[in-house]
C-alpha positions in Angstrom: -35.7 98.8 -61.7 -38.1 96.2 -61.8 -38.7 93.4 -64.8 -41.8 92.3 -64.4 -42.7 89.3 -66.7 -46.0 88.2 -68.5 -47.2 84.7 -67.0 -49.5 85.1 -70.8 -46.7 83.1 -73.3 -45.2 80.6 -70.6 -49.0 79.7 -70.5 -49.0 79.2 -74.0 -45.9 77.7 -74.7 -47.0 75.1 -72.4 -50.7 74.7 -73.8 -48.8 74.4 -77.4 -46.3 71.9 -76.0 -48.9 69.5 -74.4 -50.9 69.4 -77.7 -47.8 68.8 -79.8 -47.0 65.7 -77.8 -50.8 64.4 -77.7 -50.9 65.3 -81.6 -47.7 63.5 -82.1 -48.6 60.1 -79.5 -51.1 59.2 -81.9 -48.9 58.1 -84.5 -47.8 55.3 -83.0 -48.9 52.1 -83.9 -49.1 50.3 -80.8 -49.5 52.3 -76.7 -46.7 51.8 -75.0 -49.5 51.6 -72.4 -51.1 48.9 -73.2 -50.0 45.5 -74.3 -51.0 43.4 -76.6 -50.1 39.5 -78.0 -50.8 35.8 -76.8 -51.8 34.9 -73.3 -50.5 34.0 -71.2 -48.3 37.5 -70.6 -45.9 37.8 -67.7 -48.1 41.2 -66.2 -50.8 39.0 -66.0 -49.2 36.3 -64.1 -47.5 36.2 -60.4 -43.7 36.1 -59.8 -42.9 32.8 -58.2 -39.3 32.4 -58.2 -36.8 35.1 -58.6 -34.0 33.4 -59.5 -32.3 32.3 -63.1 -35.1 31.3 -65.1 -37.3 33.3 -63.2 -40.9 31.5 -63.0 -44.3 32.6 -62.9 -47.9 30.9 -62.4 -50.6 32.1 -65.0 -53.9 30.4 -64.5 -52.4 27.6 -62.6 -49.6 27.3 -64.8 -46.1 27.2 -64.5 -43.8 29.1 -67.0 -40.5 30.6 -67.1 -39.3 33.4 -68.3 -37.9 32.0 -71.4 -41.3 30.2 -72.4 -43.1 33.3 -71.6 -41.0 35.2 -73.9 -41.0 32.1 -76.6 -45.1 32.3 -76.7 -44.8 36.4 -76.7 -42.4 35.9 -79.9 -44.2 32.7 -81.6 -41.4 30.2 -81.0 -42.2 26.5 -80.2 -42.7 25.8 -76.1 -42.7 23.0 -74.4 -46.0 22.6 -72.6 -46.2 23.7 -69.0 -46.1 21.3 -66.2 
């Protein structure tokens, strides 16, 4: 005997799915895709050192990881050297 199943609802199920999660991404208030917030952000700079404080050069700058984080947040930095 042989069960032969419809490919019709998995089809569906998966059409529905996709359109719940695309329905449901948009309430979000900020993309997880995209970021947003004061320059200098650490994707847009290079790695430099990887040790404890990391560092990075933005534009020509110098930061570390803690000032980057301080200007992401709003806090007081030093300036860069």
């Amino acid at each position: 005997m042989r069960i032969e199943l419809s490919i019709r609802p998995l089809s569906a199920g998966i059409i529905a799915m996709g359109l719940w999660v695309v329905t449901l991404s948009g309430c979000s208030f900020q993309n997880p895709l995209v970021s947003e917030g004061p320059e200098p952000r650490v994707e847009n700079c290079m790695l430099l050192q990887q040790a404890t404080p990391a560092k990075f050069v933005c534009n020509g700058k110098t930061f570390t990881a803690v000032q980057l984080s301080d200007i992401r947040t709003g806090a007081n930095t030093p300036p860069a050297k």
